[in-house]
ZATORZA-928850 format. One line per 4 residues: their letters; for each residue x, y, z of N, C-alpha, C. Coordinates in Angstrom, 3 decimals. Layout:
# ZATORZA-928850
A) X Y Z X Y Z X Y Z | ... .
END
This chain:
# ZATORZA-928850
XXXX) -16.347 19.378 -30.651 -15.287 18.952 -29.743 -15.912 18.312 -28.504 | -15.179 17.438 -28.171 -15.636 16.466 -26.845 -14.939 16.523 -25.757 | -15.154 16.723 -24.792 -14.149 16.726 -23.541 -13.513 15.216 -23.057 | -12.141 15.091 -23.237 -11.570 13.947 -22.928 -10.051 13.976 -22.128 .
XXXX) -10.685 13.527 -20.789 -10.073 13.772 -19.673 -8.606 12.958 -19.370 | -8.321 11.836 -19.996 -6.948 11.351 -20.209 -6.073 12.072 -21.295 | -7.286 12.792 -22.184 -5.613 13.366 -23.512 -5.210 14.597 -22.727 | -6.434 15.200 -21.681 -6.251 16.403 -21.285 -5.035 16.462 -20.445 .
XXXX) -5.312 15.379 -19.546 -4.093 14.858 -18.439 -2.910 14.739 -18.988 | -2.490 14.077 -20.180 -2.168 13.838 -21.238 -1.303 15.046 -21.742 | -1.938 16.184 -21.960 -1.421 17.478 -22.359 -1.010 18.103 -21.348 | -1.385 17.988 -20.328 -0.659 18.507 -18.981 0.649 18.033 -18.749 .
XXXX) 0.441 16.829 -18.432 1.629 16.338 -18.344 2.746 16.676 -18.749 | 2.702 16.731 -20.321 3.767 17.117 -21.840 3.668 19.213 -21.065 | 3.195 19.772 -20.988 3.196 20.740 -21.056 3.996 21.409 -19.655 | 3.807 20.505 -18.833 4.909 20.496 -17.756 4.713 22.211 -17.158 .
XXXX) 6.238 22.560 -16.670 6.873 23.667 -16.525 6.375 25.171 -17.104 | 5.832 24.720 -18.556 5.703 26.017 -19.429 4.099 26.735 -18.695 | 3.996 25.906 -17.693 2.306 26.009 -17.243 2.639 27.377 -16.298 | 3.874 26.817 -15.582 4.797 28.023 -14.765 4.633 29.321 -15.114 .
XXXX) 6.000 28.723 -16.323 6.509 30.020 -17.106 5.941 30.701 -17.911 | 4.441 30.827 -18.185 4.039 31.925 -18.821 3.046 33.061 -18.434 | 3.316 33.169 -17.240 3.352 34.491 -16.159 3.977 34.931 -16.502 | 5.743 34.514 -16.886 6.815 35.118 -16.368 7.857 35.008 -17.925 .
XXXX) 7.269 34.669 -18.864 7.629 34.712 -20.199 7.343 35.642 -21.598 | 6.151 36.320 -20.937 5.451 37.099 -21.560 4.374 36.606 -22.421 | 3.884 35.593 -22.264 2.532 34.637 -23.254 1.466 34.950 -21.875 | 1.724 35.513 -20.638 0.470 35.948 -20.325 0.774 36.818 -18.885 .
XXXX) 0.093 38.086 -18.858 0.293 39.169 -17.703 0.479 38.658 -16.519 | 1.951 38.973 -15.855 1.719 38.557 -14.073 0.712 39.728 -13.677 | 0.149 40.772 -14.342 -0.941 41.490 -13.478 -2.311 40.756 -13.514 | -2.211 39.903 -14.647 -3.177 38.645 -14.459 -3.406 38.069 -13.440 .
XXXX) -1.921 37.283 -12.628 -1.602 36.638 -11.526 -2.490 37.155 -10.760 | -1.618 38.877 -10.502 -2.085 39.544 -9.396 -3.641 40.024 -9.064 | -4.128 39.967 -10.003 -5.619 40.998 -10.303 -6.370 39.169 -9.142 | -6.588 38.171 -9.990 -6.495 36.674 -9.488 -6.515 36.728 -7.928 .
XXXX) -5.055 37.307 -7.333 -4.988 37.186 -6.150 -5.599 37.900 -5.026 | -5.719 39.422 -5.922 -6.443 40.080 -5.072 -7.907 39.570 -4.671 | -8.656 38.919 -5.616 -9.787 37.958 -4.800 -9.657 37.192 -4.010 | -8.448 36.354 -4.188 -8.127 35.536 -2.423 -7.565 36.237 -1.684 .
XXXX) -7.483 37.483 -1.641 -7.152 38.026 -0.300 -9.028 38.768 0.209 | -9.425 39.303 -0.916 -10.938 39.263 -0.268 -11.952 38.307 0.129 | -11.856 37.006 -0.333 -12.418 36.087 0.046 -12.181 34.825 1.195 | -10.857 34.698 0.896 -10.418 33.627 1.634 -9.792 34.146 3.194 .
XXXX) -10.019 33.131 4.019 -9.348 33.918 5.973 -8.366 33.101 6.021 | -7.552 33.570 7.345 -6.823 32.508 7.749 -7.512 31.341 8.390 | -7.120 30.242 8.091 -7.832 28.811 8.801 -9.105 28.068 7.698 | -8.811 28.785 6.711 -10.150 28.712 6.115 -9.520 27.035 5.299 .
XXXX) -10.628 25.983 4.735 -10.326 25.185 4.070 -10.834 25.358 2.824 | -9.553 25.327 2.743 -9.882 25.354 0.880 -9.476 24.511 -0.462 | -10.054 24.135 -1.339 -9.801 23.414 -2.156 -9.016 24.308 -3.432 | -8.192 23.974 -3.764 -7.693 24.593 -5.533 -7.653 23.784 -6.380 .
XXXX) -8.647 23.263 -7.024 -9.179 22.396 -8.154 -8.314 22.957 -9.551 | -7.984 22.068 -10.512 -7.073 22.710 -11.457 -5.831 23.062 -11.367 | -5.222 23.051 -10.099 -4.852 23.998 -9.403 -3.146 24.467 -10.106 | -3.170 23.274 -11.175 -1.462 23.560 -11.719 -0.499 23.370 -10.869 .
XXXX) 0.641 23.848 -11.562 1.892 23.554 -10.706 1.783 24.329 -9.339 | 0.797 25.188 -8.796 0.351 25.902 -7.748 0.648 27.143 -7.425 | 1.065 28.108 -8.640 0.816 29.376 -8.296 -0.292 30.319 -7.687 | -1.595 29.270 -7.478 -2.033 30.072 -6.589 -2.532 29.473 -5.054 .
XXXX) -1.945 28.039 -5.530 -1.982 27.742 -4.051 -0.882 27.862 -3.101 | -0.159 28.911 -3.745 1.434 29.337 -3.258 0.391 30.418 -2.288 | -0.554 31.666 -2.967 -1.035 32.807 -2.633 -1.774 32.074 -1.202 | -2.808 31.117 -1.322 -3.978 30.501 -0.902 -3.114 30.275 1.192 .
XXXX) -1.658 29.584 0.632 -1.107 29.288 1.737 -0.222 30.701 2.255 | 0.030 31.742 1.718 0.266 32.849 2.712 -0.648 33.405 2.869 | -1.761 33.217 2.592 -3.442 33.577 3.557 -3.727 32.866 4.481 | -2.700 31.666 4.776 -3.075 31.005 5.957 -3.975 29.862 5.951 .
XXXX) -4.253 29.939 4.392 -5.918 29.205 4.544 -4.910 27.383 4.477 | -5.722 25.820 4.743 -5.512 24.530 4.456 -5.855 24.694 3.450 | -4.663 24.288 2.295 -5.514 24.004 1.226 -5.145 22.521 1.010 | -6.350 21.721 -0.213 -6.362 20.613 -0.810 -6.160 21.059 -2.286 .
XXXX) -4.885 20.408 -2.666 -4.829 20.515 -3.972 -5.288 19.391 -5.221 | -5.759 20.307 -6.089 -6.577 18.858 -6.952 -5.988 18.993 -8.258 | -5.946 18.154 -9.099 -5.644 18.782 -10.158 -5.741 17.436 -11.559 | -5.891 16.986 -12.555 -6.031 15.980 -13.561 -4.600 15.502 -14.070 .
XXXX) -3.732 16.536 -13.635 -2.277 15.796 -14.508 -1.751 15.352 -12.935 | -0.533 14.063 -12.937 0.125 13.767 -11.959 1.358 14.266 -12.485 | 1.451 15.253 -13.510 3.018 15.501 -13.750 2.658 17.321 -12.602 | 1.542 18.050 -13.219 1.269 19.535 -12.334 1.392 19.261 -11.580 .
XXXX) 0.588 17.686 -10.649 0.484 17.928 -8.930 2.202 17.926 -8.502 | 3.237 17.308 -9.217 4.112 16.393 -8.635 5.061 18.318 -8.683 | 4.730 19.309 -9.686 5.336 20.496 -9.640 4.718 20.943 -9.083 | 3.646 21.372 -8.529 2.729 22.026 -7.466 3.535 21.754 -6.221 .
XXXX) 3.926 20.296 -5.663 4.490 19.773 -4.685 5.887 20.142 -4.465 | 6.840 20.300 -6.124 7.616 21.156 -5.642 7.735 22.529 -5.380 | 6.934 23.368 -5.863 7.014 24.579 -5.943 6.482 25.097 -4.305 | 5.677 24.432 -4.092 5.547 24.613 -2.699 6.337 24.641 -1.759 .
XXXX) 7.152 23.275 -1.990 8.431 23.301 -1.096 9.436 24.178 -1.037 | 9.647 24.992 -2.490 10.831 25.812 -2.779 10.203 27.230 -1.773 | 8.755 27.041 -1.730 8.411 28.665 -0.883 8.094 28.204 0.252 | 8.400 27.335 0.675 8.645 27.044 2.268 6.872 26.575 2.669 .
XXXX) 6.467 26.317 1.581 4.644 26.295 2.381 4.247 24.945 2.200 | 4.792 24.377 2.099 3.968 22.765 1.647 3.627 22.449 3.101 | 3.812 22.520 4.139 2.785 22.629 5.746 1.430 22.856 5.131 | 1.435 23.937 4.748 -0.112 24.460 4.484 -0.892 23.621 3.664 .
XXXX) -0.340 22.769 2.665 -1.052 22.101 1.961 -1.674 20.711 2.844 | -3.148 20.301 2.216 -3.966 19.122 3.778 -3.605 17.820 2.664 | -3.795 17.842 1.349 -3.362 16.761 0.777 -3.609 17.145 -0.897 | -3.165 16.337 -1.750 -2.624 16.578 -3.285 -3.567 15.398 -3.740 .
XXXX) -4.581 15.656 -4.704 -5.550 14.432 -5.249 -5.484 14.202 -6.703 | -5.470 13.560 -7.370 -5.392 13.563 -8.590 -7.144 13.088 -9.360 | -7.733 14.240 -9.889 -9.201 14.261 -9.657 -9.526 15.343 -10.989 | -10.861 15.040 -11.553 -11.184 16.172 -12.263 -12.496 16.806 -11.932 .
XXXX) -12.419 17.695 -12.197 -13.629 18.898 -11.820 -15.083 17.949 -12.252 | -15.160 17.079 -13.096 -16.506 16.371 -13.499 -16.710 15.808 -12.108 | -15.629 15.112 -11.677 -15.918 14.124 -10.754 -15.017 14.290 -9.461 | -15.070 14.825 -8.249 -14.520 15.092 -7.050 -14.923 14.743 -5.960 .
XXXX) -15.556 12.879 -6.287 -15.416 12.140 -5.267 -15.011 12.003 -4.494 | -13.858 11.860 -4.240 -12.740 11.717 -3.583 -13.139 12.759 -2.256 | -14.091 13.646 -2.281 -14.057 15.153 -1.655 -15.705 14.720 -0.696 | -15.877 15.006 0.341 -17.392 14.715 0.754 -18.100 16.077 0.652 .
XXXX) -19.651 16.305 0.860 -20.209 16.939 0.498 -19.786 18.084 1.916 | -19.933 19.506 1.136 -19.543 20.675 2.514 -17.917 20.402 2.909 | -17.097 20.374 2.366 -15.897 20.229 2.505 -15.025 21.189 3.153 | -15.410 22.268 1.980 -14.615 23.320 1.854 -14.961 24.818 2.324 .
XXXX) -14.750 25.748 2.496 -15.108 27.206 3.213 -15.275 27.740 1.666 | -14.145 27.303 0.708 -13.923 28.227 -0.608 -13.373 27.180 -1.764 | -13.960 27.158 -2.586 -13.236 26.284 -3.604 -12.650 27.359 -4.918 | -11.314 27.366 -5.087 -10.953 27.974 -6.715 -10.715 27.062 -7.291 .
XXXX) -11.426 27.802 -8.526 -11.005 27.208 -9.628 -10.195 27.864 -10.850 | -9.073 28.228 -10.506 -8.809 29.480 -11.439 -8.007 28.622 -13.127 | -8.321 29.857 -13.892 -7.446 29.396 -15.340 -8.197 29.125 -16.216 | -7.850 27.871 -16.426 -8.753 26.837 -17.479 -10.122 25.927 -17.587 .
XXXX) -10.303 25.459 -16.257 -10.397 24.196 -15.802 -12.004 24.320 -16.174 | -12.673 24.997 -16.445 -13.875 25.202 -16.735 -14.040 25.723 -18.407 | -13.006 26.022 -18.440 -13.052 26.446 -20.220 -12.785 24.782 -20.855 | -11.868 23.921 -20.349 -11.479 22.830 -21.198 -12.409 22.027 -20.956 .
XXXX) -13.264 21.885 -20.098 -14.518 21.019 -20.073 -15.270 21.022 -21.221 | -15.311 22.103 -21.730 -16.116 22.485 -22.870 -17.583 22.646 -22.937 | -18.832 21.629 -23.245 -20.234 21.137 -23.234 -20.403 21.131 -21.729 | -19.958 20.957 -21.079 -20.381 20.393 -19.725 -19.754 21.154 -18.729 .
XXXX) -19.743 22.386 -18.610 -19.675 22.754 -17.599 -20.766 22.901 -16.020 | -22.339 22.656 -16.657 -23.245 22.553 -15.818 -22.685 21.241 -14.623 | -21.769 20.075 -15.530 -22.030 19.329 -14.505 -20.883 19.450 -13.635 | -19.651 20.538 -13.859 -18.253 20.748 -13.382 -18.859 22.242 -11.984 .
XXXX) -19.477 22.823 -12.762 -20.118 23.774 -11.433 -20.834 22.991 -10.160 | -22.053 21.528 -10.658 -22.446 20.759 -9.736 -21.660 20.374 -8.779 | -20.397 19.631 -9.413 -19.562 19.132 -8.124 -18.947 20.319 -7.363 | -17.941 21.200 -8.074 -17.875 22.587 -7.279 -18.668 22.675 -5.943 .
XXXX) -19.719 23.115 -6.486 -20.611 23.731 -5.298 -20.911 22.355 -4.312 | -21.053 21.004 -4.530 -21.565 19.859 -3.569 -20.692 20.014 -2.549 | -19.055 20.066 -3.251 -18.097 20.649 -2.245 -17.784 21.690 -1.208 | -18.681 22.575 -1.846 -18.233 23.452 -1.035 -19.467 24.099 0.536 .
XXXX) -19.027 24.341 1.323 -19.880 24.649 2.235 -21.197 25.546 2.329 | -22.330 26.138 3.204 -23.405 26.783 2.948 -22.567 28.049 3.133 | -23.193 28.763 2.310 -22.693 30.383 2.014 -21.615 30.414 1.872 | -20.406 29.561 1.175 -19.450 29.345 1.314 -19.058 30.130 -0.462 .
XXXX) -18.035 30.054 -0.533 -17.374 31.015 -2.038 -17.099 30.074 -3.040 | -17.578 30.581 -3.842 -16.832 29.690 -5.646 -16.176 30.387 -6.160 | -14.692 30.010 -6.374 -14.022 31.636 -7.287 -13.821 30.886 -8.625 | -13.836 31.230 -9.422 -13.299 30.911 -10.560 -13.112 31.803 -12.078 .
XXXX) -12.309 31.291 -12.860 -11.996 32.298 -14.287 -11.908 31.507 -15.176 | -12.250 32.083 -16.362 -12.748 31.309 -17.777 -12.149 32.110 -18.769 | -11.499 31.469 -19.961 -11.001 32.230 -21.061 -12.011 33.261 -21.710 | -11.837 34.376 -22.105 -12.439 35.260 -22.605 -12.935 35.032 -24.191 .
XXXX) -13.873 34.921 -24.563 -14.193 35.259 -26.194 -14.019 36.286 -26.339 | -14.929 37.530 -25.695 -14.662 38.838 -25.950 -12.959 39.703 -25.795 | -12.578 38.923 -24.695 -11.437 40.094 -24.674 -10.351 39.055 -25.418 | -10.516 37.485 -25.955 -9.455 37.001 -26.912 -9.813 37.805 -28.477 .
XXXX) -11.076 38.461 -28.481 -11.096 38.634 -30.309 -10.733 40.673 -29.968 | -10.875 41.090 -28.964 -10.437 42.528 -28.644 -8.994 42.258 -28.200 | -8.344 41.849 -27.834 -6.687 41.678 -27.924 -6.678 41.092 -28.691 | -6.802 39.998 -29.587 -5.870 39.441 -30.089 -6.282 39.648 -31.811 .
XXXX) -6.912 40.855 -32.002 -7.367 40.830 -33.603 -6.231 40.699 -34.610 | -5.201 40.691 -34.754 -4.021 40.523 -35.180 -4.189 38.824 -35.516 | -4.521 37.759 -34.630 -4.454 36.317 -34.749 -5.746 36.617 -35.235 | -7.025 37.103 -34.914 -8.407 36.781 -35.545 -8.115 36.992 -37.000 .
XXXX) -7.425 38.042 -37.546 -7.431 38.426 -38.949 -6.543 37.064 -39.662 | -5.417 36.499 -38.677 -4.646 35.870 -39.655 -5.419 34.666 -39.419 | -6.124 33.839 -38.569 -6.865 32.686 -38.827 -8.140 33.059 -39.964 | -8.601 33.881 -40.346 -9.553 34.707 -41.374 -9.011 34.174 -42.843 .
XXXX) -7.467 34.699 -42.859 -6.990 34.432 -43.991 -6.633 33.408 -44.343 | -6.333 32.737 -43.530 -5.650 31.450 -43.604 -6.555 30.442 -44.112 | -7.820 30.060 -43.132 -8.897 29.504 -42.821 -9.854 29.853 -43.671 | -10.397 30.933 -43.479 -11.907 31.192 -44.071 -12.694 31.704 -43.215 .
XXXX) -13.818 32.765 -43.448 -15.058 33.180 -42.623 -15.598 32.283 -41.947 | -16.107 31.086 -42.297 -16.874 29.838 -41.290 -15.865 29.401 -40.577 | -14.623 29.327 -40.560 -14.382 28.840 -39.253 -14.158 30.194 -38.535 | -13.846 30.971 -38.389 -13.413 31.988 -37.394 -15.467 32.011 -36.909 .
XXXX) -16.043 32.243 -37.506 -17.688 32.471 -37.376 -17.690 31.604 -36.110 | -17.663 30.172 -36.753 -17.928 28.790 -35.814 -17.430 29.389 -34.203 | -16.309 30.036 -34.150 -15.678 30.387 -32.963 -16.146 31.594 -31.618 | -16.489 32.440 -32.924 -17.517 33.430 -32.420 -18.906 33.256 -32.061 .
XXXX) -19.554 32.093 -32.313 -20.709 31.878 -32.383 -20.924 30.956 -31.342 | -20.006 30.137 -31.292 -19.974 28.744 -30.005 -18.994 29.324 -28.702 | -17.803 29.780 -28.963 -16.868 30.193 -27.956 -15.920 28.848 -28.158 | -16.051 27.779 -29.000 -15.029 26.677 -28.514 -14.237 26.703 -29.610 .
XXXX) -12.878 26.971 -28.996 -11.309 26.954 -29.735 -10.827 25.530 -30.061 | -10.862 25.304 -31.516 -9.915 23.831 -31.649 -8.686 24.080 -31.603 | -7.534 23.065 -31.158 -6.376 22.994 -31.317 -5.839 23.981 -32.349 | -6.271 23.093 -33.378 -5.882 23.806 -34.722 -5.607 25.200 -34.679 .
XXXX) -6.277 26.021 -34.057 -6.339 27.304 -34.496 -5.518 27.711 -32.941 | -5.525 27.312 -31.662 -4.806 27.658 -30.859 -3.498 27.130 -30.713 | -3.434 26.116 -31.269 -1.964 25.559 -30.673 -2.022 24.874 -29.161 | -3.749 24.558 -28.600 -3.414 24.608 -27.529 -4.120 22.866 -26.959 .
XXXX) -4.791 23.030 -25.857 -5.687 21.950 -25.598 -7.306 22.867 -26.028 | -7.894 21.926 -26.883 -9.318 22.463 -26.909 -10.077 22.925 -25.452 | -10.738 24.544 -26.135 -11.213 24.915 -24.970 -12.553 25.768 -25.171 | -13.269 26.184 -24.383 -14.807 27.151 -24.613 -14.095 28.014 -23.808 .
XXXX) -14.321 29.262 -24.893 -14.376 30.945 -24.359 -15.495 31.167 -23.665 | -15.610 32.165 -22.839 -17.069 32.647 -22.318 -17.334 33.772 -22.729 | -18.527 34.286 -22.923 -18.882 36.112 -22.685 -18.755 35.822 -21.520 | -19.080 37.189 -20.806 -19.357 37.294 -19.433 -20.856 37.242 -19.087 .
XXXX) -21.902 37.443 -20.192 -23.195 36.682 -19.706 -23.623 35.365 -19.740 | -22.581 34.805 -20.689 -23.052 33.252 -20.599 -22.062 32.588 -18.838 | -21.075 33.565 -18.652 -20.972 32.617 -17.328 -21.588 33.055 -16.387 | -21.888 34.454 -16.159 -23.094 34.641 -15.570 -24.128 34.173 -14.949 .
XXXX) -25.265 33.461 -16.276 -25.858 32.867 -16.847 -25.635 31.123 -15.534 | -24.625 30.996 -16.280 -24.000 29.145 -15.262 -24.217 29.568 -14.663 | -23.592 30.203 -13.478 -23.568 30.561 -12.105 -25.047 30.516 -11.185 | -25.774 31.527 -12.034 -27.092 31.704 -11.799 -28.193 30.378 -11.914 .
XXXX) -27.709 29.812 -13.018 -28.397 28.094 -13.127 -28.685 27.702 -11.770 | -27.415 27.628 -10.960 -27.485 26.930 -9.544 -27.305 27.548 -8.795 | -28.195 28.585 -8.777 -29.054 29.165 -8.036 -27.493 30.282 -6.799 | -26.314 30.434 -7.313 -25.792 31.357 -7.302 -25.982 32.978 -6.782 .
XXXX) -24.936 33.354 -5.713 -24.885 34.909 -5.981 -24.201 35.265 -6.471 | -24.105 35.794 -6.926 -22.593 36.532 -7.834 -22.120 37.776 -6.757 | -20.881 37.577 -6.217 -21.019 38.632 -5.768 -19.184 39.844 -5.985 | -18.752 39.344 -7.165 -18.112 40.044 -7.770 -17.568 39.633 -8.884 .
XXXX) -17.278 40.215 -10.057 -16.228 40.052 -11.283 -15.577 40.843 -11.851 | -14.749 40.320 -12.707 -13.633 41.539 -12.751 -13.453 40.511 -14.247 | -12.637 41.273 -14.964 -11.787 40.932 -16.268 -10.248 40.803 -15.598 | -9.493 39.789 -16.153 -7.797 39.954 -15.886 -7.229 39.939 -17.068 .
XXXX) -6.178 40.469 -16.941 -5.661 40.751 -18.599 -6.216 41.648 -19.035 | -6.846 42.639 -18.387 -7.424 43.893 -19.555 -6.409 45.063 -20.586 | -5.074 45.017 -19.577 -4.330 45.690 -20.556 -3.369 44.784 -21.132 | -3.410 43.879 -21.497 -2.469 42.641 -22.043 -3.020 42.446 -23.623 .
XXXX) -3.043 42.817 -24.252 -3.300 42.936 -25.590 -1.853 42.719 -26.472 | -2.292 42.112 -27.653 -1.092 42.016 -28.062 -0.138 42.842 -28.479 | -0.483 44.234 -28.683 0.553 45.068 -29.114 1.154 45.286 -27.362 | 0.558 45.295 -26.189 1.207 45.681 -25.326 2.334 44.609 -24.598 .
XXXX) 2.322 43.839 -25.351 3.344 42.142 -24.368 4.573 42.352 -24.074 | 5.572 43.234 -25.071 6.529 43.491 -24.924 6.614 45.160 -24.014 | 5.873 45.535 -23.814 6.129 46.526 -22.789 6.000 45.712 -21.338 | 4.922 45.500 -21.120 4.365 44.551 -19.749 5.992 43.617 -19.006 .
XXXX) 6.769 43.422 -20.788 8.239 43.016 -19.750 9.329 44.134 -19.600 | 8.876 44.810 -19.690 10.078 45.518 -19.410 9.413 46.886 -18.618 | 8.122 46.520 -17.626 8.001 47.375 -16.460 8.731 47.275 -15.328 | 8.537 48.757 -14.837 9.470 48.072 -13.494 8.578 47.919 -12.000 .
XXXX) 9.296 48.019 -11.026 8.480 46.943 -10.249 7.250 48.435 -9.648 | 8.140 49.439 -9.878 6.933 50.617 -9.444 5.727 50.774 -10.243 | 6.054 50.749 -11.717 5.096 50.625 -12.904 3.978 49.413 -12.905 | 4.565 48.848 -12.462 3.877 47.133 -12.018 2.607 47.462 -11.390 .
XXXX) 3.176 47.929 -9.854 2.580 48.441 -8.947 0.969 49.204 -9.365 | 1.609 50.116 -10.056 0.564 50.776 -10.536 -0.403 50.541 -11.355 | 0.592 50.035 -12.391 -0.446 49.386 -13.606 -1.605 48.353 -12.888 | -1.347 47.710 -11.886 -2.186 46.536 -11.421 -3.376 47.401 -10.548 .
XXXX) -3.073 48.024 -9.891 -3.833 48.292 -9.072 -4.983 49.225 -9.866 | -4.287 50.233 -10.851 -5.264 50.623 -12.177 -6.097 49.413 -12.835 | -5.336 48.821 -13.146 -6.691 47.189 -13.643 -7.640 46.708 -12.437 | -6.745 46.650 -11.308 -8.311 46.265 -10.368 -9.107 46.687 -10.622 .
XXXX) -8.938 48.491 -10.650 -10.117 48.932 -10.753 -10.920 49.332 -11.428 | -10.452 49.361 -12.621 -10.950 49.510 -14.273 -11.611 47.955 -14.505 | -11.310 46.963 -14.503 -11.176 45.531 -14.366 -12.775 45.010 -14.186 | -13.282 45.712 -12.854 -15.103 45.387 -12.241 -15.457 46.238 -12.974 .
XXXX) -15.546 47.130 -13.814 -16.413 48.005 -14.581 -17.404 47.288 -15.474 | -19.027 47.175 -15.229 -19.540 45.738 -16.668 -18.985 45.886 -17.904 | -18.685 47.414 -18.169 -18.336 46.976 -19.639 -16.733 46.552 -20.183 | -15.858 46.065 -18.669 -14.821 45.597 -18.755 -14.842 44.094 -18.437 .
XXXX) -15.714 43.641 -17.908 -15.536 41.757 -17.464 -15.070 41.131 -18.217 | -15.766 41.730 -19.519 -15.442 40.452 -20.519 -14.140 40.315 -21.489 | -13.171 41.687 -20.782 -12.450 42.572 -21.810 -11.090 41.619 -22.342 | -10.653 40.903 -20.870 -9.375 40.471 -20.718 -9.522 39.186 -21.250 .
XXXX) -8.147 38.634 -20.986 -7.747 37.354 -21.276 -9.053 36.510 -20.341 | -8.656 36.297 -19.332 -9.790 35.959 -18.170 -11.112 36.792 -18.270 | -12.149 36.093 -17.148 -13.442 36.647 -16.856 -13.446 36.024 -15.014 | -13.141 36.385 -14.226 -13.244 36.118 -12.762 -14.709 36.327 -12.398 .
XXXX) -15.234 35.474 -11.876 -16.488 35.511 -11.133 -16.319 34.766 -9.876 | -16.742 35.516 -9.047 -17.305 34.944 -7.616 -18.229 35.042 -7.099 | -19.116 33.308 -7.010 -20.331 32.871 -6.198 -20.611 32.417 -5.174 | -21.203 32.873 -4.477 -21.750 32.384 -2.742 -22.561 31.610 -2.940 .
XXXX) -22.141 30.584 -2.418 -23.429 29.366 -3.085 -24.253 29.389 -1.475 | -25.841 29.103 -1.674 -26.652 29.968 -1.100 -27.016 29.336 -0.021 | -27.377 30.194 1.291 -27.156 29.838 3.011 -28.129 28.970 3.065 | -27.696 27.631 3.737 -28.880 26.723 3.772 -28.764 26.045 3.300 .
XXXX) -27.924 25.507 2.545 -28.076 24.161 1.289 -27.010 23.483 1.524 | -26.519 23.164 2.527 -25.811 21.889 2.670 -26.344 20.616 2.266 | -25.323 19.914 1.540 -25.882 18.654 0.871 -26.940 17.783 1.183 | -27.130 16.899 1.087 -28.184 15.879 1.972 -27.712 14.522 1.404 .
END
């Protein structure tokens, strides 16, 4: 699989709304959301500038702007930015936003070097790159300031074949041993078998691993989605808001355990890219 940044835009576009609604549909945990947010409330200040690369219709640059922080929203589809722009407006925060770019993580020209206090990248946006994420972390970090934060999350290999063995068994049958193998062995999902836009799973040592390439601290991760498994989807809707409560704040903290990073849907890592290295 090849990374190709107009079909991707392409699929955004078409995919619209549903980018929204599946927080809130049950195709993926709002304790996901939340687990997500609780890192921008540890990382990010008020006043802080920040970039949300990927950033979708802007559920988390909804969070980003009741932290107070400027954000710049970036994102590859002009159909997400144009719902990002509304969704903002409907929560009263589009003030907070500094400007809306239409840009991809390869290339964030548009952006000068030391920009930002914090750049996220949450979701996808590093899984659909696929091969090349070395050069999607490069721009990241050019952007972002000395000792400044990288947040970002990557689809899980480990915690998609530990939730979702139910789909591993039926692509098995369907398919055959070599392709499910191919999947386990590389981390990259074709369409075919997701229904989705082609994407690379991570362990949690191979993103690790990136991070550390460029010369990275890591200085926290967590799994999201750890109790989102597929037998649990239909409970997760019908918690209530006390159960919520709880259940989330139990995943925070079960969530940083190493032998949980890799568990969930997501893999959250956050890097301090290192004091002193402003661009040149």
């Amino acid at each position: 699989m090849q990374y190709d940044a107009e079909r991707m835009a392409a699929f955004f576009d078409e995919y619209g709304e549903r980018e929204w609604d599946r927080f809130e549909d049950g195709r993926t945990s709002p304790i996901s959301a939340a687990v997500h947010a609780h890192f921008l409330r540890q990382f990010v200040r008020p006043g802080d500038q920040v970039l949300d690369v990927g950033a979708g219709p802007g559920r988390f640059t909804i969070e980003l702007a009741r932290l107070g922080a400027n954000v710049t929203v970036a994102d590859l589809s002009p159909g997400q930015l144009e719902l990002s722009r509304r969704r903002l407006a409907e929560a009263g925060l589009e003030e907070r936003v500094s400007d809306r770019v239409q840009a991809d993580i390869l290339d964030l020209a548009a952006f000068e070097d030391d920009s930002f206090d914090a750049t996220v990248c949450y979701g996808g946006p590093l899984s659909y790159v696929l091969d090349r994420a070395d050069e999607a972390v490069d721009e990241l970090l050019r952007v972002t300031r000395s000792a400044g934060y990288l947040l970002v999350s990557v689809m899980s290999l480990t915690g998609a074949f530990a939730g979702g063995l139910e789909r591993v068994m039926d692509d098995l049958r369907r398919h055959g041993p070599d392709v499910v193998e191919a999947v386990i062995r590389t981390g990259d999902l074709p369409p075919a078998l997701s229904g989705h836009a082609p994407m690379h799973m991570y362990r949690w040592s191979e993103l690790r691993d990136l991070l550390e390439r460029h010369r990275c601290r890591i200085v926290a991760a967590s799994a999201s989605g750890l109790s989102f498994g597929r037998l649990h989807r239909e409970l997760h809707l019908t918690l209530t808001d006390d159960e919520r409560a709880l259940l989330t704040a139990w995943e925070i903290d079960l969530a940083a355990e190493p032998g949980a990073i890799g568990m969930g849907e997501h893999i959250i890592a956050i890097a301090q890219k290192p004091a002193g290295e402003e661009q040149r």
